[in-house]
ROMAR-715142 format. One record per residue (C-alpha): x negated, y, z negated. Coordinates in pm, whole numbers, plus 32768, in hexadecimal, padded with zeros to 4 digits. Each point is the difference from the previous one (the first is absolute). Layout:
REM ROMAR-715142
XYZ...
//
This chain:
REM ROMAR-715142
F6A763A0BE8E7EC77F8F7F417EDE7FAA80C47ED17EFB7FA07F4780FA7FF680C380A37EDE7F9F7EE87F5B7E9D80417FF7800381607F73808D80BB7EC38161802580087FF481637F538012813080EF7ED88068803680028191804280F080E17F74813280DC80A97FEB8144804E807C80E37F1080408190802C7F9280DC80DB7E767FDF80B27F29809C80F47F0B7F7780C37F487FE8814880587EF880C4814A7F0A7F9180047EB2808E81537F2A80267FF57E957FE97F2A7F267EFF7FAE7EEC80FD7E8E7FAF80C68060817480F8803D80BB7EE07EEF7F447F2B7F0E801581128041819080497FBE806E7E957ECF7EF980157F4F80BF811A807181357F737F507FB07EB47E9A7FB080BD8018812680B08038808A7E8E812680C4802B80EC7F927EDC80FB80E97FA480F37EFC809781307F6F7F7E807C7E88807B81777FC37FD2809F7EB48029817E7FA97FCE7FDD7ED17F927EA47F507F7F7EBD7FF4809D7FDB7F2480F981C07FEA7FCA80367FB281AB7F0B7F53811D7EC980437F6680457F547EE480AB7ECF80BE7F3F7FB080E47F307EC280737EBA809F7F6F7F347FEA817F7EE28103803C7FA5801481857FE880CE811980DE808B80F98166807C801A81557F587FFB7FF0804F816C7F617EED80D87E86806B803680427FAF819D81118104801C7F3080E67F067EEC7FFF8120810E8030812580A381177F347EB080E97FBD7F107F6780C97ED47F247F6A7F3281417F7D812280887F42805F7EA17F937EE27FCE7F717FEF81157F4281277F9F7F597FB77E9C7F9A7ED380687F7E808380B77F1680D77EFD7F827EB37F3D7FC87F3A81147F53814D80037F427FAD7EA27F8C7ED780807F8D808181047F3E80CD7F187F3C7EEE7EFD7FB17F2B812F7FB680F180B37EF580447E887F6A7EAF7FE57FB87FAF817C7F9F812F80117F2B80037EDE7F6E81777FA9806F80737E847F8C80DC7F9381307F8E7EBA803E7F3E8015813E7F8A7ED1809D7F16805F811380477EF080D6804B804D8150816C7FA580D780407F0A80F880EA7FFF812B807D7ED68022809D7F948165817E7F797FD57FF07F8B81797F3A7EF680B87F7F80E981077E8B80967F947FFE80F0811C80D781467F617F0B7FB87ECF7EC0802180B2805C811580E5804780A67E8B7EC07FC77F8E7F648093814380E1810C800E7F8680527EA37E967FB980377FC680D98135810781327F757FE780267EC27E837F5C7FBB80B77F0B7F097FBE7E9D800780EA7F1D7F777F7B7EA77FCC807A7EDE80B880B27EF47F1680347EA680EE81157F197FBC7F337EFB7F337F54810C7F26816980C97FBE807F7EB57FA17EF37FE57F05808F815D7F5E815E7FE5804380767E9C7FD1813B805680F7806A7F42813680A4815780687ED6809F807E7ED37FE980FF7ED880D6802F7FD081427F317F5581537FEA7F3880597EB07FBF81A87FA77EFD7FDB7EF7800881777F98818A7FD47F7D805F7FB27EDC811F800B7EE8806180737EA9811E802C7EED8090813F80B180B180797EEA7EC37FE77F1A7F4F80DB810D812480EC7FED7FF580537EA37E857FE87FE17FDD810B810F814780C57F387F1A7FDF7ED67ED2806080A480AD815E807B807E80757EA67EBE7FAA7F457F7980A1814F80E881477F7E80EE7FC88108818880297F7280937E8E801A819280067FB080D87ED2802481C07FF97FCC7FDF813E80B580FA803C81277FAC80F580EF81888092802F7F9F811B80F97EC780BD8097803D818680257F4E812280B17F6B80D87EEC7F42812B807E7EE47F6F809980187EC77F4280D57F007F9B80E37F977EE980337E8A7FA3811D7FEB7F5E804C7E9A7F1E812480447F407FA480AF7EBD7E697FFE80997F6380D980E27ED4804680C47FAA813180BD7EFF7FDD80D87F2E803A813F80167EE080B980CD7EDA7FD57FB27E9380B9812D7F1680127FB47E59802081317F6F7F6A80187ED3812880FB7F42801780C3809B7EB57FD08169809C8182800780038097815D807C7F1880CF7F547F3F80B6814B80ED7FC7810A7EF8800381547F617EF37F3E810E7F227F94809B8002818F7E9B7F7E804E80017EF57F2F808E7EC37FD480147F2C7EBA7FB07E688042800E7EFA7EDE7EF57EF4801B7FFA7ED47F227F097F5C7F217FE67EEF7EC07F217F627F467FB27E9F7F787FC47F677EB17E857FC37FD77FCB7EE080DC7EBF7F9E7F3B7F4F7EFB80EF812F7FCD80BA7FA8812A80B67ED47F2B80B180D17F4A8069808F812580F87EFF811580287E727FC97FC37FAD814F8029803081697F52803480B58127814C80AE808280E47F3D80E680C380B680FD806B7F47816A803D80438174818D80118000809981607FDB80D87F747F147ED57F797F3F7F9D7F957EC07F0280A37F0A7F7F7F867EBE7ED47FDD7F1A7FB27F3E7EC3801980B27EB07EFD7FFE7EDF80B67F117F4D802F7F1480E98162808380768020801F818580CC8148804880B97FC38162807A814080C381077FF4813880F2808D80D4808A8177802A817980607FE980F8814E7FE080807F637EA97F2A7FA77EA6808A7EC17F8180127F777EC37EE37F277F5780D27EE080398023800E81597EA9805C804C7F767EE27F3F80F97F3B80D87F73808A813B7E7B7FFE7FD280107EBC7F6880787F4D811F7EE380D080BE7EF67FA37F32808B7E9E800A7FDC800181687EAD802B7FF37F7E7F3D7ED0814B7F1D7FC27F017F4D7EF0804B81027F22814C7FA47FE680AB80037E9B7F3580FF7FB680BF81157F278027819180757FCC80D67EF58007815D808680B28080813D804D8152806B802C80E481157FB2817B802D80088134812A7F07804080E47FEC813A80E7800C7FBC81737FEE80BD811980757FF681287EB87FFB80BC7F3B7F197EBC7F0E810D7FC17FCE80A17EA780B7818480167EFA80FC7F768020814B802580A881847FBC8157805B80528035815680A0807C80797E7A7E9D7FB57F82805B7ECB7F2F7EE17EC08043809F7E8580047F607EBC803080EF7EF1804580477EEF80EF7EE17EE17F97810D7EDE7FEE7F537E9E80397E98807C7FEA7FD081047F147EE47FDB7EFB7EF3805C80EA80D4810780C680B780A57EA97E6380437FBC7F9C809C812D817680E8801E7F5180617E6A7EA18049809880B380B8813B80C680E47F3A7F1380447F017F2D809B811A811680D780798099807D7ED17E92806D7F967F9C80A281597EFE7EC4805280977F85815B81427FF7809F80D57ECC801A7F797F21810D8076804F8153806E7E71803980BF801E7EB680A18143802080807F77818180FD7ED37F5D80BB81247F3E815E7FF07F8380E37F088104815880067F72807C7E997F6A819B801E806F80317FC07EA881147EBD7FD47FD07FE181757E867FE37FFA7FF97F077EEC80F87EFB80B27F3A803D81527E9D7FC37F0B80C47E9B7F4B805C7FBE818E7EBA8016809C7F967F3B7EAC80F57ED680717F75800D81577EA57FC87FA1805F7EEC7F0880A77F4781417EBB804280D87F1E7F8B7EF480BC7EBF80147FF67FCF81597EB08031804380127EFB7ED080AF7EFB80CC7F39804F8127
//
């Protein structure tokens, strides 16, 4: 299903299969921001004799998809990160998501890497009437975490987002957003010029004890190895067993406009990154070109391009019904990994292979720090962080799971739209 963002880069693959039979030191499965990221911190620690395999194309599943947000934090709520770990351990945590926001901007810059980045903050915008939730957020965040999040009042929000839908808001000036599947192949790019092995149309059919090693088989390809790191998300599929029982595979939804031109004044005066209140909430951004690219919604099933134009234009209607007659151009859906507890899944199983999955809903920042993380454990640097390494691998209940996850979905929808009414 081609994305908008396909649009914007050369259609060609970009890196070549694997062919015969290789050795190296450290394999990596998965060509999205986990993988990317791994072989990224491996490289500036300079250890290179790494090879990168991805089934598909870079940047093929989530992180190629995606809504293009760089923040902070975890899919989990930052309120029941604190009452999980306790505030010191907490954080800890977040701020590593933050100095992973750094890291990005930093190797954008260093690198070079044309992705689009607008470095202009995100705003929280408040679906419901009530202002107290939002400024019990800010002062949870202020007196935690040392962040401050501007306050956005009702007359000035209505000066940026010309919406009768929402009230006061919340503005993080250190986030911002980019073409994420630009950033994907300039940081692929960056790793094979760095001397990193970059292979895409390479299946990973099996991983098999050998000696002390590893051997990565991909049909006619193989790799034998020493150690082997496996971030394949939400197309990870059957191929390590522990880790596919952990994790569960969620569509989300997003499409993009035709270039609105002025017309997009006439909904959105601002650049930043719109995301709202609800659980069930909206999140979008303007484009470059003047397109507005409108993200929604999470479900067991991708859908066709039809049907989620259908569905996120009556969304974005809701919210800015003057852009009506305005035409879709690009819709598409894609897997994210959950899991069960929200928290990205970084770690060792007891047979020695490394993973890093689980970053569905909020992964660009985390995908960066599970890269840094591992980096420093597959080199001897530090172990995986104690608050990490505690989420661990809850099973998912497979087809079970995923009806309870589209259930508790439902649920949420309904109380979103009573507090609505209320």
């Amino acid at each position: 299903m081609p994305t908008y963002y396909h649009s914007t880069v050369d259609p060609k693959s970009h890196f070549s299969p694997l062919s015969g039979h290789a050795d190296a030191d450290i394999v990596i499965i998965g060509g999205g921001f986990a993988g990317l990221a791994t072989g990224f911190s491996l490289m500036e620690r300079d250890v290179r004799d790494c090879v990168l395999l991805e089934a598909e194309t870079i940047g093929h599943g989530a992180s190629g998809r995606n809504g293009g947000f760089v923040f902070g934090g975890f899919s989990l709520d930052t309120v029941d990160l604190v009452k999980q770990l306790g505030r010191d351990e907490a954080r800890r945590l977040h701020q590593l998501t933050r100095d992973a926001v750094n890291s990005i901007r930093r190797r954008i810059d260093e690198h070079r890497i044309d992705c689009d980045a607008v470095y202009s903050g995100a705003l929280l915008a408040n679906w419901f009437a009530d202002d107290k939730p939002l400024l019990e957020t800010q002062r949870f965040m202020r007196e935690t975490f040392d962040i401050d999040w501007r306050w956005v009042s009702r007359d000035e929000m209505r000066t940026l987002l010309l919406s009768e839908r929402y009230h006061a808001g919340l503005f993080e000036a250190n986030a911002f957003h980019f073409n994420p599947l630009k950033y994907a192949l300039g940081e692929a790019r960056v790793l094979q010029q760095g001397g990193i092995r970059v292979h895409e149309r390479t299946r990973v059919r099996a991983i098999v004890a050998d000696g002390s090693g590893w051997r990565v088989d991909a049909g006619a390809a193989s790799v034998r190895c020493r150690q082997v790191v496996v971030s394949c998300g939400g197309y990870l599929d059957r191929l390590v067993a522990p880790l596919s029982r952990a994790t569960m595979p969620i569509a989300t939804y997003v499409m993009a406009t035709e270039p609105l031109e002025e017309r997009l004044r006439s909904s959105m005066r601002t650049d930043a990154v719109v995301y709202d209140t609800r659980f069930a909430f909206d999140y979008y951004r303007p484009l470059p070109d003047t397109r507005l690219l409108w993200g929604s919604r999470i479900s067991i099933r991708e859908r066709t391009p039809a049907d989620v134009s259908r569905l996120l234009l009556r969304d974005m209607l809701r919210v800015y019904p003057q852009l009506q007659g305005v035409r879709i151009t690009h819709a598409w859906s894609g897997l994210m990994s959950y899991a069960r507890h929200k928290m990205p899944q970084i770690g060792r199983l007891p047979n020695g292979l490394w993973y890093a999955m689980g970053f569905g809903g909020h992964g660009v920042a985390p995908t960066t720090l599970a890269g840094v993380v591992l980096a420093q454990a597959l080199t001897g640097e530090a172990e995986i962080p104690r608050g990490l390494a505690a989420y661990g691998l809850a099973p998912t209940f497979g087809p079970l799971g995923k009806l309870a996850a589209q259930a508790t979905y439902w649920w949420m929808q309904g109380r979103d739209a009573l507090r609505e009414r209320r």
